[in-house]
mmCIF file of the N, C-alpha and C atoms, coordinates in Angstrom:
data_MODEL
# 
_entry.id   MODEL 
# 
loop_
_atom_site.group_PDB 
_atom_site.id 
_atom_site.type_symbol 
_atom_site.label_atom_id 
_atom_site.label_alt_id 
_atom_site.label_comp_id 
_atom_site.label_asym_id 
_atom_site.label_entity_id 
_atom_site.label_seq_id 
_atom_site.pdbx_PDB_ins_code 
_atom_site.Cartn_x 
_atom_site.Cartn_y 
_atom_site.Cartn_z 
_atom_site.occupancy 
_atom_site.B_iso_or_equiv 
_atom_site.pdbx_formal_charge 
_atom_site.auth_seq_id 
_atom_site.auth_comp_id 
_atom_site.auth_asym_id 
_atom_site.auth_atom_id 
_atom_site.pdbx_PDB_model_num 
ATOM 1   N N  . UNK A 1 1  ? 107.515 1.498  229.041 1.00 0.00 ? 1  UNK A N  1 
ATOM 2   C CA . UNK A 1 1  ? 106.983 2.818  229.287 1.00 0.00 ? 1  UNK A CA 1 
ATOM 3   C C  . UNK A 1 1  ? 106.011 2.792  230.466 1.00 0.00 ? 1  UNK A C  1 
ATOM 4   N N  . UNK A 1 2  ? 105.510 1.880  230.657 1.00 0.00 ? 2  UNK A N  1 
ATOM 5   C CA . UNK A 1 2  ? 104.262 1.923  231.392 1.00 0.00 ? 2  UNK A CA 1 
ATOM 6   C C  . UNK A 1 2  ? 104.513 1.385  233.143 1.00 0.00 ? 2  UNK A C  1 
ATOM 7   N N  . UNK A 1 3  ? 105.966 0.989  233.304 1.00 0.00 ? 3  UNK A N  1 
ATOM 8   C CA . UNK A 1 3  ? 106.786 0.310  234.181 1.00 0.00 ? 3  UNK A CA 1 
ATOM 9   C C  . UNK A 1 3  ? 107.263 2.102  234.649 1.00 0.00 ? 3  UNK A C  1 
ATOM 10  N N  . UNK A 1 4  ? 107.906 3.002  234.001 1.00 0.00 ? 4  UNK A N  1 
ATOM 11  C CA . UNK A 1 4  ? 108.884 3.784  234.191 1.00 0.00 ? 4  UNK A CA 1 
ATOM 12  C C  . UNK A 1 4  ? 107.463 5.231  234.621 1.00 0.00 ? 4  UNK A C  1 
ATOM 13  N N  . UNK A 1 5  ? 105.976 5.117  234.199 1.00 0.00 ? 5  UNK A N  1 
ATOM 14  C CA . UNK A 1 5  ? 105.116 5.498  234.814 1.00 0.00 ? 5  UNK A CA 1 
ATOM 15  C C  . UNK A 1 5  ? 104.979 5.363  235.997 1.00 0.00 ? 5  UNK A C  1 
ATOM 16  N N  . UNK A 1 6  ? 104.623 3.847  236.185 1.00 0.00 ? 6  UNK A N  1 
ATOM 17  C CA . UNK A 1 6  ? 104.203 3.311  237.474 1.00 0.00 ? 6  UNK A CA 1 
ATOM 18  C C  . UNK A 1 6  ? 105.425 3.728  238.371 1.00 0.00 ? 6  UNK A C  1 
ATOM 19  N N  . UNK A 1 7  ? 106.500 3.637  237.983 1.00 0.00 ? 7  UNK A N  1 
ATOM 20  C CA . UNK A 1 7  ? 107.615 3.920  239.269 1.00 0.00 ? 7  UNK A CA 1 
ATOM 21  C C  . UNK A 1 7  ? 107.234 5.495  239.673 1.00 0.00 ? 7  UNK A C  1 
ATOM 22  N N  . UNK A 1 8  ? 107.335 6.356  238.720 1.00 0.00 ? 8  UNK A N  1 
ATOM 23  C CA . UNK A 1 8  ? 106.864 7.726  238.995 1.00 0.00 ? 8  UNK A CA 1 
ATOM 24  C C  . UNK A 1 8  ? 105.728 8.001  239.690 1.00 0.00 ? 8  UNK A C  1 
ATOM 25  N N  . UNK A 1 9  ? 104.564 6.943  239.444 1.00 0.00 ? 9  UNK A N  1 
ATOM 26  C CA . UNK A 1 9  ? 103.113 7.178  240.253 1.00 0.00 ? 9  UNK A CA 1 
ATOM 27  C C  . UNK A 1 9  ? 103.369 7.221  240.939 1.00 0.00 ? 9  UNK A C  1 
ATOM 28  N N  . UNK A 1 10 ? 104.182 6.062  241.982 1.00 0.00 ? 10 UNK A N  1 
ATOM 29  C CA . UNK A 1 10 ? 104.026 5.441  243.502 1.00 0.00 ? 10 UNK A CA 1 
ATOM 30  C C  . UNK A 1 10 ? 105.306 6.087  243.996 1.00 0.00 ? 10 UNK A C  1 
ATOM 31  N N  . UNK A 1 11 ? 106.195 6.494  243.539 1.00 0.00 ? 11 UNK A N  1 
ATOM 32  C CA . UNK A 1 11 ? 107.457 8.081  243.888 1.00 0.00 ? 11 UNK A CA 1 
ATOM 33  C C  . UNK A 1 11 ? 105.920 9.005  244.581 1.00 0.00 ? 11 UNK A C  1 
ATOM 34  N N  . UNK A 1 12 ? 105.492 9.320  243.671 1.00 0.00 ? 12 UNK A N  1 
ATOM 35  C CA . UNK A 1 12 ? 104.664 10.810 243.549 1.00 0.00 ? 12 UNK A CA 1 
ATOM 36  C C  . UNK A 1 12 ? 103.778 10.443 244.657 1.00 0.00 ? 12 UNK A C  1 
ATOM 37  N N  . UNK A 1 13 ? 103.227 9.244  244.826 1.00 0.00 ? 13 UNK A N  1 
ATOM 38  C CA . UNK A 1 13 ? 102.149 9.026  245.811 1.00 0.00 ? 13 UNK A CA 1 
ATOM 39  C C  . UNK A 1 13 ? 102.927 8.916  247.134 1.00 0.00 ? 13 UNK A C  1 
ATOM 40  N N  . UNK A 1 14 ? 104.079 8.294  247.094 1.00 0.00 ? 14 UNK A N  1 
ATOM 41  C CA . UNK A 1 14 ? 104.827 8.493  248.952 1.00 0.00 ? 14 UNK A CA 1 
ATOM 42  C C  . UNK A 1 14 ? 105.264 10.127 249.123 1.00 0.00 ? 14 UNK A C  1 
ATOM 43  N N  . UNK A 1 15 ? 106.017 10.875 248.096 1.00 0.00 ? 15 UNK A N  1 
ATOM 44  C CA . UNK A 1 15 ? 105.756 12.296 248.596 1.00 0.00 ? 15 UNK A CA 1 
ATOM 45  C C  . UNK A 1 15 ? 104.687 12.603 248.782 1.00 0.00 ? 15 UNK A C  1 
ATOM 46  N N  . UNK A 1 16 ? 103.309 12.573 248.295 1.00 0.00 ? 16 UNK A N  1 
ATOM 47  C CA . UNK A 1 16 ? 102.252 13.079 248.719 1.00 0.00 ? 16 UNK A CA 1 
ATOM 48  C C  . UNK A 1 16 ? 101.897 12.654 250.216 1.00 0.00 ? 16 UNK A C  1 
ATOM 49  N N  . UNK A 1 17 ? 102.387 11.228 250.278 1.00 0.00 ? 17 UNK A N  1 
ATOM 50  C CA . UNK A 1 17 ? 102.016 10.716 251.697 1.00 0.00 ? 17 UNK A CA 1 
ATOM 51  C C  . UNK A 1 17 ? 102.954 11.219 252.915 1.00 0.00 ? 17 UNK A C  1 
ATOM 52  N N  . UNK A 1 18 ? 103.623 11.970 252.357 1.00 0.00 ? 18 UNK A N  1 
ATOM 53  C CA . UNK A 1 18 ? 104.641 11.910 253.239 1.00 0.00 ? 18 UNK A CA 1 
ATOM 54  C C  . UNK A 1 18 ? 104.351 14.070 253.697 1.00 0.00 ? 18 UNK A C  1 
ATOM 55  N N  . UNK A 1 19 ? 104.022 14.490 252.144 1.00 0.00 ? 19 UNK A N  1 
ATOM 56  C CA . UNK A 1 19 ? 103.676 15.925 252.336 1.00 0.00 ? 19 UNK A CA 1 
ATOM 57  C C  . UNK A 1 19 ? 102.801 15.884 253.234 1.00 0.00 ? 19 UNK A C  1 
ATOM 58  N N  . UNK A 1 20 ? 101.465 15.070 253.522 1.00 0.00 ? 20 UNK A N  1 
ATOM 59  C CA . UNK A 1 20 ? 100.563 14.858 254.205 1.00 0.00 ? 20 UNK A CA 1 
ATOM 60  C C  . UNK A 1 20 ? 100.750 14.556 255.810 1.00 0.00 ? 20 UNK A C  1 
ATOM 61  N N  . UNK A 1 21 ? 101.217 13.815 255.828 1.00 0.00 ? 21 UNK A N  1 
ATOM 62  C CA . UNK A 1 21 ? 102.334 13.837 256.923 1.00 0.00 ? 21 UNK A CA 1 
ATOM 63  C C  . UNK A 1 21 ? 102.388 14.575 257.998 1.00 0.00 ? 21 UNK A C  1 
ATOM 64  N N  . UNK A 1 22 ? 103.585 15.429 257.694 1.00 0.00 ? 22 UNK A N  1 
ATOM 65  C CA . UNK A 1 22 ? 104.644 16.884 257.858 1.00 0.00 ? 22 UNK A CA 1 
ATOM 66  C C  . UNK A 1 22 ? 103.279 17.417 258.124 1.00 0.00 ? 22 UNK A C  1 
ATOM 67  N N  . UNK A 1 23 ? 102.044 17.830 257.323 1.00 0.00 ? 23 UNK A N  1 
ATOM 68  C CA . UNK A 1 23 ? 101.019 19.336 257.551 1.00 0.00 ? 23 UNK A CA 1 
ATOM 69  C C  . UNK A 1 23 ? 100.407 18.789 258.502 1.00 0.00 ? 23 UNK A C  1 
ATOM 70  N N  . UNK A 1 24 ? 99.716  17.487 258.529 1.00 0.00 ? 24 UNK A N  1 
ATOM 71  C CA . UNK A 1 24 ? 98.869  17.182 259.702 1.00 0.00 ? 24 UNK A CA 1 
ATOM 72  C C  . UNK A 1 24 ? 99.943  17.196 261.132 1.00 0.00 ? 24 UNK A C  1 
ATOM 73  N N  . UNK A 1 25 ? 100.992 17.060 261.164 1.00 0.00 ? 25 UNK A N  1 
ATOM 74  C CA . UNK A 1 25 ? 101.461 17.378 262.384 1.00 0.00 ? 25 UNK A CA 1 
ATOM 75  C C  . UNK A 1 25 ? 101.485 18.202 263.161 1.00 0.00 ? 25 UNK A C  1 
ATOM 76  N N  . UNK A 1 26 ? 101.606 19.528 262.636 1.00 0.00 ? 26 UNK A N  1 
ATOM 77  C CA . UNK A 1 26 ? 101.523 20.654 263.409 1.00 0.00 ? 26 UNK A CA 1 
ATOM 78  C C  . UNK A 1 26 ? 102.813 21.078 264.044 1.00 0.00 ? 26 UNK A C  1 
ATOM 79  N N  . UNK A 1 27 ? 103.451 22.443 264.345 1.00 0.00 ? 27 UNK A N  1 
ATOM 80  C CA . UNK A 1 27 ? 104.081 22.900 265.002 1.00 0.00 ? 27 UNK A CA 1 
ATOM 81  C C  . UNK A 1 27 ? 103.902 23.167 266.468 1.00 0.00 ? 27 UNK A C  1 
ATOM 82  N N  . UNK A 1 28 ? 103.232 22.682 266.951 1.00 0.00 ? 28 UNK A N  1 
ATOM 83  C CA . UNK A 1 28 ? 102.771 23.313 268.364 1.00 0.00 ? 28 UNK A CA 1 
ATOM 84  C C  . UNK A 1 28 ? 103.507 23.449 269.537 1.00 0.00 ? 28 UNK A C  1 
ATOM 85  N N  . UNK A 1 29 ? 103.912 24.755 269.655 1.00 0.00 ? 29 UNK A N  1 
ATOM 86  C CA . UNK A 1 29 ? 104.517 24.943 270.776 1.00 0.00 ? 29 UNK A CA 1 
ATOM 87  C C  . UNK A 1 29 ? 104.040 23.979 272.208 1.00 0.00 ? 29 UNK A C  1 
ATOM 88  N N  . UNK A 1 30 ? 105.496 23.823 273.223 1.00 0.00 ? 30 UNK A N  1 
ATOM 89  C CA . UNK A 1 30 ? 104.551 23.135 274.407 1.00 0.00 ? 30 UNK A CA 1 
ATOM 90  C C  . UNK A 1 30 ? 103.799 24.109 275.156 1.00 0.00 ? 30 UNK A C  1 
ATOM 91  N N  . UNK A 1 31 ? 103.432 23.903 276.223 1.00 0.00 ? 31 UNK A N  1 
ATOM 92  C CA . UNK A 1 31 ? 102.610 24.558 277.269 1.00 0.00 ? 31 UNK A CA 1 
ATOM 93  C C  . UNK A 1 31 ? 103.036 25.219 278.075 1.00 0.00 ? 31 UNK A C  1 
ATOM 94  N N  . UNK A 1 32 ? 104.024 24.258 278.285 1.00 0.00 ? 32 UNK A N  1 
ATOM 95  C CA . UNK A 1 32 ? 105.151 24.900 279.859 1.00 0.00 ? 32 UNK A CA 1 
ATOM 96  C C  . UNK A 1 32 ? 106.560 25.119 279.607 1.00 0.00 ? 32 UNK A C  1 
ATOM 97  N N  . UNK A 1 33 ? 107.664 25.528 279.766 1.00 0.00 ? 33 UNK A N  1 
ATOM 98  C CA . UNK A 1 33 ? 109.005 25.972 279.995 1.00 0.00 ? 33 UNK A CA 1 
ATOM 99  C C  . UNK A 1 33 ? 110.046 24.685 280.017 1.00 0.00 ? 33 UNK A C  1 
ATOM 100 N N  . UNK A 1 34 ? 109.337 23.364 280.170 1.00 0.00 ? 34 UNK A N  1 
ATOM 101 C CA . UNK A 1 34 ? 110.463 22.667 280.725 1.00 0.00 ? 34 UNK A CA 1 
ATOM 102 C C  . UNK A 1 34 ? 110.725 21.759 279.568 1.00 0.00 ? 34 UNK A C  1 
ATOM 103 N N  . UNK A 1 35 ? 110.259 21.548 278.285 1.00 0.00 ? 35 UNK A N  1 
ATOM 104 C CA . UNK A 1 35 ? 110.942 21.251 277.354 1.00 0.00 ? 35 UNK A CA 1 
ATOM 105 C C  . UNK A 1 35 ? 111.673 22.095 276.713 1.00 0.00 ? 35 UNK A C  1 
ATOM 106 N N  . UNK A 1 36 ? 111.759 23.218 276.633 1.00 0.00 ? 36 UNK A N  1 
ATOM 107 C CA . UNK A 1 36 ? 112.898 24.241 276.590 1.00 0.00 ? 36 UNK A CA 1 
ATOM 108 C C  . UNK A 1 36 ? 114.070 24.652 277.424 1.00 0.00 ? 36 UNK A C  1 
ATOM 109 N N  . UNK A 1 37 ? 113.660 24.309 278.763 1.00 0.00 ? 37 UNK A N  1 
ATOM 110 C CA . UNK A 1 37 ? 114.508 24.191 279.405 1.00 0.00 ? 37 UNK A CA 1 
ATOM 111 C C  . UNK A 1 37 ? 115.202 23.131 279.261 1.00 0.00 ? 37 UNK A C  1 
ATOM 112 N N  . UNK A 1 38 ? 115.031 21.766 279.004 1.00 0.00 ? 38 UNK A N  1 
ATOM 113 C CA . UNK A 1 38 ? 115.756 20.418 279.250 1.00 0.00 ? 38 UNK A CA 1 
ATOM 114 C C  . UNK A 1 38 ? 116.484 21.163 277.851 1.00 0.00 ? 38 UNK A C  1 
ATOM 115 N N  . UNK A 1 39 ? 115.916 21.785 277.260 1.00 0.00 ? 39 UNK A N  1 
ATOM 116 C CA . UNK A 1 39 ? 116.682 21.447 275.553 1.00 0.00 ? 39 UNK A CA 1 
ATOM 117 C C  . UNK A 1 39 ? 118.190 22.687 275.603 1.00 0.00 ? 39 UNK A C  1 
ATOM 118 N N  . UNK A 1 40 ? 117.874 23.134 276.774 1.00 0.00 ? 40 UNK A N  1 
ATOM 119 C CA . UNK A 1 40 ? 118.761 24.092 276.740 1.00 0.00 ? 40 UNK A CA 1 
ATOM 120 C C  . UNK A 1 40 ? 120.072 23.782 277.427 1.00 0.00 ? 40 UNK A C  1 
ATOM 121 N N  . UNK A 1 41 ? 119.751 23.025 279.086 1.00 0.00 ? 41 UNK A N  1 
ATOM 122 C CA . UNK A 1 41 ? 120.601 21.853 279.473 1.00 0.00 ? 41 UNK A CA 1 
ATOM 123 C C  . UNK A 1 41 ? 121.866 21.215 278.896 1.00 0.00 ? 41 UNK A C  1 
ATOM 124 N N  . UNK A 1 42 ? 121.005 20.821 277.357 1.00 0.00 ? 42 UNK A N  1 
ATOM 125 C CA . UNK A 1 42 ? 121.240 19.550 277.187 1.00 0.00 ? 42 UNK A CA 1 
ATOM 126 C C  . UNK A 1 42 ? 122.524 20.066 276.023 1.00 0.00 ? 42 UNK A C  1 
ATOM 127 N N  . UNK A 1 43 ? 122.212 21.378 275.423 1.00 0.00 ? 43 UNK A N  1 
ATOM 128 C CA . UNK A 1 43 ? 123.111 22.097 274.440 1.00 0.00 ? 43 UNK A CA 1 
ATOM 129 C C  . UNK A 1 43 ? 123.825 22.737 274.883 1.00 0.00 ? 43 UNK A C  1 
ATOM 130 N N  . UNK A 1 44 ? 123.765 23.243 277.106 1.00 0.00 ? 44 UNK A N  1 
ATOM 131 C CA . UNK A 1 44 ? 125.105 23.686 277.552 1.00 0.00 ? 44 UNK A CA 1 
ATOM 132 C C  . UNK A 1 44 ? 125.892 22.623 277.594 1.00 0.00 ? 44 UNK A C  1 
ATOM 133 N N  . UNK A 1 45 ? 125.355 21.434 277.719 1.00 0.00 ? 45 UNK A N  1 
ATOM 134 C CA . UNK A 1 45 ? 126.305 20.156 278.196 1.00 0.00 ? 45 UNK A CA 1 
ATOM 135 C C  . UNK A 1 45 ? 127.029 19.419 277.218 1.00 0.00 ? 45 UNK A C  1 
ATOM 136 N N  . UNK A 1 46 ? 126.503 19.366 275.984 1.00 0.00 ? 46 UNK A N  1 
ATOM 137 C CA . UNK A 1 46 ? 126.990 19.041 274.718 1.00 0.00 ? 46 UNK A CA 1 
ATOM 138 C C  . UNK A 1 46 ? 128.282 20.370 274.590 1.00 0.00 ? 46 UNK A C  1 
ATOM 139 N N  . UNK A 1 47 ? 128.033 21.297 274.710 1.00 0.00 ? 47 UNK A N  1 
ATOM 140 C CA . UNK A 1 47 ? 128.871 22.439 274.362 1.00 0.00 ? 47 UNK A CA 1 
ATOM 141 C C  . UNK A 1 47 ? 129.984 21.954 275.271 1.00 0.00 ? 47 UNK A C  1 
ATOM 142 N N  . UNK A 1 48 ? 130.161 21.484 276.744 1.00 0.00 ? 48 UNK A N  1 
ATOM 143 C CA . UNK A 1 48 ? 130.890 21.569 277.491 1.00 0.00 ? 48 UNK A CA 1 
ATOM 144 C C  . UNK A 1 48 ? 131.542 20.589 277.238 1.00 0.00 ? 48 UNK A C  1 
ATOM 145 N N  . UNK A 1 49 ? 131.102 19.573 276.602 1.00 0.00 ? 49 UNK A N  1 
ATOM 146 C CA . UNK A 1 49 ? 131.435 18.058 276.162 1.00 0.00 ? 49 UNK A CA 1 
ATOM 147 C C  . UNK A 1 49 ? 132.673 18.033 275.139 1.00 0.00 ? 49 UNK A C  1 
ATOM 148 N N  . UNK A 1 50 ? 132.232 18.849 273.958 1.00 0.00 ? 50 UNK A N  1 
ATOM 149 C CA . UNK A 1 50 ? 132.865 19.095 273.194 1.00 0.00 ? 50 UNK A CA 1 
ATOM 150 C C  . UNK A 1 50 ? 133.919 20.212 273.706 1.00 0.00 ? 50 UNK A C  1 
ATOM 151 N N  . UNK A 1 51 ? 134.498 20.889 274.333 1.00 0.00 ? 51 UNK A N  1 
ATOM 152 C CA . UNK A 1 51 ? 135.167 21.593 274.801 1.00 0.00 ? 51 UNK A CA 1 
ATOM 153 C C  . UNK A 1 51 ? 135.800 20.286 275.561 1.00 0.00 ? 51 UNK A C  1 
ATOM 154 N N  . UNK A 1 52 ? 135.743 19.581 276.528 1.00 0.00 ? 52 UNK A N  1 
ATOM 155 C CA . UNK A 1 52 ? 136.136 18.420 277.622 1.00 0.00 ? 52 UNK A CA 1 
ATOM 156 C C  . UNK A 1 52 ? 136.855 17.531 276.542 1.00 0.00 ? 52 UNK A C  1 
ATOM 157 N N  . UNK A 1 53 ? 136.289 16.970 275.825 1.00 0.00 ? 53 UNK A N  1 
ATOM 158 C CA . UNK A 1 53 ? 136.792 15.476 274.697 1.00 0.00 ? 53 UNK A CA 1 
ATOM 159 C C  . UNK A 1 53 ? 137.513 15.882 273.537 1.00 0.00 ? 53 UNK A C  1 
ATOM 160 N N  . UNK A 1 54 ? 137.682 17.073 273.662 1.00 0.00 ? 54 UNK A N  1 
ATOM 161 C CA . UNK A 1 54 ? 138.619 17.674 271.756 1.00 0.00 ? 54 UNK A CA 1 
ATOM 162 C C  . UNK A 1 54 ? 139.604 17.046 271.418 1.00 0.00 ? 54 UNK A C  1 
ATOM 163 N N  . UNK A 1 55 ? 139.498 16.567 270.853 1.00 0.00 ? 55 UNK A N  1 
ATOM 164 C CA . UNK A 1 55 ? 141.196 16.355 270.199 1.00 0.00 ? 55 UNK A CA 1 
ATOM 165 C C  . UNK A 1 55 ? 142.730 16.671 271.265 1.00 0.00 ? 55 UNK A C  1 
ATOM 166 N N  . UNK A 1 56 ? 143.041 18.191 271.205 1.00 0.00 ? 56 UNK A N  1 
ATOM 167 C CA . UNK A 1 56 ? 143.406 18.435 271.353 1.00 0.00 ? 56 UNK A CA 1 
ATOM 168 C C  . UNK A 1 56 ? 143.858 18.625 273.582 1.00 0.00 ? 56 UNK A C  1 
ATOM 169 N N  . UNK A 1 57 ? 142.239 18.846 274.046 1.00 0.00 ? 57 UNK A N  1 
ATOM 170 C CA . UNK A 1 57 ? 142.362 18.769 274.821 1.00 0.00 ? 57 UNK A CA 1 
ATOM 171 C C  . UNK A 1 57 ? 142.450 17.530 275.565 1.00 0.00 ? 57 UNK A C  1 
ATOM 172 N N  . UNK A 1 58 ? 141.855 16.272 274.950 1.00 0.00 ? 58 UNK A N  1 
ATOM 173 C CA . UNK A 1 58 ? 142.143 15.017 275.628 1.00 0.00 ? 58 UNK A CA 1 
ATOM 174 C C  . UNK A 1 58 ? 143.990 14.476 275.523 1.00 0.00 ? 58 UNK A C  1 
ATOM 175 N N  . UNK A 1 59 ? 144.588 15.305 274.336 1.00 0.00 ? 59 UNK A N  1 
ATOM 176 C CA . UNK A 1 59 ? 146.107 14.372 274.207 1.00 0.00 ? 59 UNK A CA 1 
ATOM 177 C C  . UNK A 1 59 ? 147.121 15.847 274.744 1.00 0.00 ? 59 UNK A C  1 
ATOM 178 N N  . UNK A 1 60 ? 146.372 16.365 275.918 1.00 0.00 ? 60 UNK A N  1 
ATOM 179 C CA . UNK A 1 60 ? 147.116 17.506 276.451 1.00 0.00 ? 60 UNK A CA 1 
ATOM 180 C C  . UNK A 1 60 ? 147.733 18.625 275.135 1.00 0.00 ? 60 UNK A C  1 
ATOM 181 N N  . UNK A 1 61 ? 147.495 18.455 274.483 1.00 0.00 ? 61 UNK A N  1 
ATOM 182 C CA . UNK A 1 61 ? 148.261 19.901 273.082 1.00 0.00 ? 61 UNK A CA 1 
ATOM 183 C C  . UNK A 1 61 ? 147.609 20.857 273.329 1.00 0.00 ? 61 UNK A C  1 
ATOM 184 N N  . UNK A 1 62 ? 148.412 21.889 273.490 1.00 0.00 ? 62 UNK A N  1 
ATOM 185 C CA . UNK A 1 62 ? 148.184 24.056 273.711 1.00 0.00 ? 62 UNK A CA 1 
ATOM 186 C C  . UNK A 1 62 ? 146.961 23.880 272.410 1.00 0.00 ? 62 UNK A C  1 
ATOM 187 N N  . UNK A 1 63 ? 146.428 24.784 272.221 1.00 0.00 ? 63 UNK A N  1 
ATOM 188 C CA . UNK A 1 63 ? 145.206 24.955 270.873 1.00 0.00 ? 63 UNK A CA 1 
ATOM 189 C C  . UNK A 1 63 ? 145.990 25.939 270.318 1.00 0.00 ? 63 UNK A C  1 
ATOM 190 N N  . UNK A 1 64 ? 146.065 25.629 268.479 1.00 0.00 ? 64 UNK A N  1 
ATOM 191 C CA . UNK A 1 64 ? 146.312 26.357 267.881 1.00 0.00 ? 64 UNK A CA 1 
ATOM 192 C C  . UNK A 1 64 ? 145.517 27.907 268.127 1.00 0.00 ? 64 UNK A C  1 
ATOM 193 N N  . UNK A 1 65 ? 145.927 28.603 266.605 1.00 0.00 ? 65 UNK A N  1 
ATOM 194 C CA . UNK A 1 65 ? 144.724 29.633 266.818 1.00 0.00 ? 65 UNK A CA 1 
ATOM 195 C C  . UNK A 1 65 ? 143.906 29.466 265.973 1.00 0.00 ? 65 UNK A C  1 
ATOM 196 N N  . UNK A 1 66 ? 143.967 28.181 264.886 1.00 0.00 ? 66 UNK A N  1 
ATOM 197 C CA . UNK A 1 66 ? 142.807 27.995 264.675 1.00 0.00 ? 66 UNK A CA 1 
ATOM 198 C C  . UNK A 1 66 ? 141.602 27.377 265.052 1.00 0.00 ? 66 UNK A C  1 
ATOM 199 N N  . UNK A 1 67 ? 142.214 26.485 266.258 1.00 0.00 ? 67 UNK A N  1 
ATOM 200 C CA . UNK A 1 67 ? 141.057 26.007 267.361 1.00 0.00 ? 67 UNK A CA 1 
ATOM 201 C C  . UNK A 1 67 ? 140.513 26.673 268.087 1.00 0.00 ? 67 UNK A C  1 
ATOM 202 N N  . UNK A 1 68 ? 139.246 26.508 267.948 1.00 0.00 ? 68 UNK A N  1 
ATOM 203 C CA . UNK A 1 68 ? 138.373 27.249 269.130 1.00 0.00 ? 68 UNK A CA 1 
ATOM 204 C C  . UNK A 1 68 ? 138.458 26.387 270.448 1.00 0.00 ? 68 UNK A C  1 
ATOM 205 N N  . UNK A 1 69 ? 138.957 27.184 271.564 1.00 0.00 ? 69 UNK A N  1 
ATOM 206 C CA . UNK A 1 69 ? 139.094 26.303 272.610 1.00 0.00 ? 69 UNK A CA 1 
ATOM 207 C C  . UNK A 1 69 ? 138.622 27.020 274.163 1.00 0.00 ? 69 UNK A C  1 
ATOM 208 N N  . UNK A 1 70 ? 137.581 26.469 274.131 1.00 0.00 ? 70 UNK A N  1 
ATOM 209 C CA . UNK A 1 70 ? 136.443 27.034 275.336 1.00 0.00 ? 70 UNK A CA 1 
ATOM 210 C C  . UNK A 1 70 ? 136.471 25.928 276.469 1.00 0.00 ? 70 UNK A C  1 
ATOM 211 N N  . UNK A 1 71 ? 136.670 26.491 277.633 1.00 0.00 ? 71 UNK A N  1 
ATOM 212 C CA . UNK A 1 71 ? 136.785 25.872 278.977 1.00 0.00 ? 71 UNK A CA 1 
ATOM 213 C C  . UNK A 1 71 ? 136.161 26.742 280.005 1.00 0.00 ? 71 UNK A C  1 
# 
């Protein structure tokens, strides 16, 4: 009994450490534009990526209509 406590204490004490964590961090927006900008970059280029490497478009096959197929 006193084993199946202790596991629960030190559970309960890393969420707490961990809730503690997360709040002291803070959300804080940046200052300037250009980490939003890189982040925006970086999700046209991923987008374009995935459109470029598909399945479908790397082994030359027409896209169904259930593929979404953006170029």
């Amino acid at each position: 009994m006193a084993t199946i406590l202790t596991v629960f204490g030190v559970l309960g004490a890393a969420a707490l450490f961990l809730i503690v964590v997360l709040l002291r961090r803070g959300g804080s927006r940046t200052e300037n534009a250009d980490g939003l900008r890189i982040e925006r970059r970086r999700r046209e280029q991923a987008s374009i990526d995935r459109a470029t490497y598909h399945s479908s478009a790397v082994h030359k096959e027409p896209p169904t209509r259930r593929q979404r197929h953006r170029r």
